[in-house]
C-alpha positions as CSV (number, residue, x, y, z in Angstrom):
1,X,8.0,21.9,5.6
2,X,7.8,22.4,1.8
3,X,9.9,19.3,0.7
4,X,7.5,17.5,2.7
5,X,4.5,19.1,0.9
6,X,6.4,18.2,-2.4
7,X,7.6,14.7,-1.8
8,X,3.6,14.1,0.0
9,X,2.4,15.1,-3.6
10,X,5.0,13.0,-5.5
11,X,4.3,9.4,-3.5
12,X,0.3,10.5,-4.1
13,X,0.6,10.5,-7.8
14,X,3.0,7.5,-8.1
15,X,0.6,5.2,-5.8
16,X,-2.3,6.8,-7.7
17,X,-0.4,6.0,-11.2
18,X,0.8,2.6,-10.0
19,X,-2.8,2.2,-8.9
20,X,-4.5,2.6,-12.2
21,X,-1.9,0.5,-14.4
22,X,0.4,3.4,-15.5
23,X,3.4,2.6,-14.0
24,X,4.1,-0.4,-16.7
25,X,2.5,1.3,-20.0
26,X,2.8,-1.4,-23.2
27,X,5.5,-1.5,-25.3
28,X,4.0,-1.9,-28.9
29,X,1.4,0.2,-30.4
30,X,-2.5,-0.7,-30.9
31,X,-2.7,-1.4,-34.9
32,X,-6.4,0.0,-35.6
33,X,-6.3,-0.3,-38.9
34,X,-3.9,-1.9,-42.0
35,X,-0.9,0.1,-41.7
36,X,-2.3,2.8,-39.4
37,X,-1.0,2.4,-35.1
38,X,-1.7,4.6,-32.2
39,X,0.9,4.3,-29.0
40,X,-0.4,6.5,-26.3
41,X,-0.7,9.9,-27.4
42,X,1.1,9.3,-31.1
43,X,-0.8,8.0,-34.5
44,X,0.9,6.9,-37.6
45,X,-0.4,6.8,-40.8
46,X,1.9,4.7,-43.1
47,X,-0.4,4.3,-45.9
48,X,-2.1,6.9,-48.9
49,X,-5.2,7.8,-47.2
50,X,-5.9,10.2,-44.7
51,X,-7.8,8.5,-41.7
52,X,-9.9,9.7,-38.5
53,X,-8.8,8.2,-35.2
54,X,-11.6,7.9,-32.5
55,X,-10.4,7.5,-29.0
56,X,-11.6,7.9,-25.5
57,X,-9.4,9.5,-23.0
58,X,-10.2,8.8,-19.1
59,X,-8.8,11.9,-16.9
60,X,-8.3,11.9,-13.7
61,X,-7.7,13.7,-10.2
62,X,-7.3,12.8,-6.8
63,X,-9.6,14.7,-4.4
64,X,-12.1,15.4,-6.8
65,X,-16.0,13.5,-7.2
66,X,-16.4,12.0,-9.4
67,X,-12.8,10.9,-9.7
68,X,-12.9,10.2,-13.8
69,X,-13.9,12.0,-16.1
70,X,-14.4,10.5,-19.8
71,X,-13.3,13.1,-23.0
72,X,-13.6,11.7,-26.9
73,X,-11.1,12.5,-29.1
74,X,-11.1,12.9,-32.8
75,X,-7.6,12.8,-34.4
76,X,-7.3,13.3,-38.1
77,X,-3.8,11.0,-39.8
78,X,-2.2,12.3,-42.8
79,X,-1.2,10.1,-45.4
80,X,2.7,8.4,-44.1
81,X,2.1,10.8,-41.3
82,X,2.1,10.8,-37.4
83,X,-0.5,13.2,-35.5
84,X,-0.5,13.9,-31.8
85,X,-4.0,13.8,-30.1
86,X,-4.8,16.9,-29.0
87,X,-6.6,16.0,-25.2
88,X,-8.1,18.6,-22.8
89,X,-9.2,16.9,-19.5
90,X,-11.5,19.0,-17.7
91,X,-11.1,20.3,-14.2
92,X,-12.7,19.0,-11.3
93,X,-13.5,20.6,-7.9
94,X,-12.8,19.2,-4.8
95,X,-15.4,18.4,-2.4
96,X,-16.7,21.7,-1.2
97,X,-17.2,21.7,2.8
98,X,-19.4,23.8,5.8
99,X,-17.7,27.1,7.4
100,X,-18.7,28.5,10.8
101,X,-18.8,31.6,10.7
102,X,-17.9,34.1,14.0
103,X,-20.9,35.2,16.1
104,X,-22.1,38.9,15.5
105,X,-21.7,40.9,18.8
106,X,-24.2,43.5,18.3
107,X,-25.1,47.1,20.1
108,X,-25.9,45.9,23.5
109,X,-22.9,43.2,23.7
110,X,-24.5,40.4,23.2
111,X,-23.4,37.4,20.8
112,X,-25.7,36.6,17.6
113,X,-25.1,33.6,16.0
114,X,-24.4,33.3,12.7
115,X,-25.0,30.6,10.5
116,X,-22.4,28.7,8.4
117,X,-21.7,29.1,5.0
118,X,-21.1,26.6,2.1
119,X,-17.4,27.1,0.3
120,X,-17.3,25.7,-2.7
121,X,-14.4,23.3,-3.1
122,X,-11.0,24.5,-5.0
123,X,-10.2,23.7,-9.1
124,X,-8.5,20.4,-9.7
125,X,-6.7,20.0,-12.6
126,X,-7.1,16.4,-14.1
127,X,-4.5,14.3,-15.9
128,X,-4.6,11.3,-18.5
129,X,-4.9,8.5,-16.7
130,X,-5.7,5.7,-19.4
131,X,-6.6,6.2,-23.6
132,X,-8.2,4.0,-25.7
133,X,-8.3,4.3,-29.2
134,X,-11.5,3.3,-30.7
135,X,-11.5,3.1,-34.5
136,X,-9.5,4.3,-37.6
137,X,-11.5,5.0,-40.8
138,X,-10.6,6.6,-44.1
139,X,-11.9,10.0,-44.4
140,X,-10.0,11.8,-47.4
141,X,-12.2,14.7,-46.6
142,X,-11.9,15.9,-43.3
143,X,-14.6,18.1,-42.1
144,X,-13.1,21.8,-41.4
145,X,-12.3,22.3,-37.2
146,X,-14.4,25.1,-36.1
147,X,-12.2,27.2,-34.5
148,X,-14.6,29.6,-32.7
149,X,-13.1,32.9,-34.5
150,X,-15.2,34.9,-37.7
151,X,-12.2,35.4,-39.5
């Protein structure tokens, strides 16, 4: 019963991937700028500037409303560098559904009816379905990433 659990979730996500164009990605990378390229995930800086990359980053789940979520990503090149961009999709929760609850037999034997209550629907995790990189400008001085910490 487990395999058929596991192979159910396999064909899902490859007719879900085939579905939104994944199964094919491109073969050459998106030039954004002279002599800086992103390919998917990857950026590479080959010149003597350090430059910011914007891109958008549609994530995605299967069970989950809305389906797509849209993240924007800032990714900062070193000069004759490559960076990775760093992409969090959020979580989504499945459609949350109605439960009947049991009736309440009380003192004297008789049935109560109880009324149902709303179950929120489970986490999702989402995956990068499609990136687009935006822009690549020069920014030699890259504003410090707040890391949340005092010290």
């Amino acid at each position: 019963m487990k395999h058929r659990y596991i192979f159910g979730g396999t064909l899902a996500a490859t007719v879900v991937a085939a579905a939104l164009g994944l199964s094919a990605p491109a073969a050459s990378a998106q030039e954004l700028a002279s002599g800086v390229s992103c390919h998917e995930l990857s950026c590479t800086n080959d010149t003597d500037d350090t430059y910011r990359v914007e891109s958008k980053v549609t994530c995605s789940a299967v069970k989950v409303f809305p389906m797509d979520e849209t993240v924007s990503v800032t990714t900062y090149v070193a000069p004759h560098a490559s960076a990775r961009l760093s992409v969090s999709c959020p979580s989504g929760r499945e459609m949350g559904k109605w439960e009947d609850q049991p009736d309440r037999i009380k003192s004297d034997g008789t049935r109560e009816h109880q009324p149902s209550v709303w179950k929120e629907g489970d986490l999702v995790p989402r995956f990068v379905a499609r990136i687009e990189h935006l822009s690549a400008v020069v920014d030699n001085d890259p504003k410090l990433v707040r890391t949340g910490s005092a010290g």
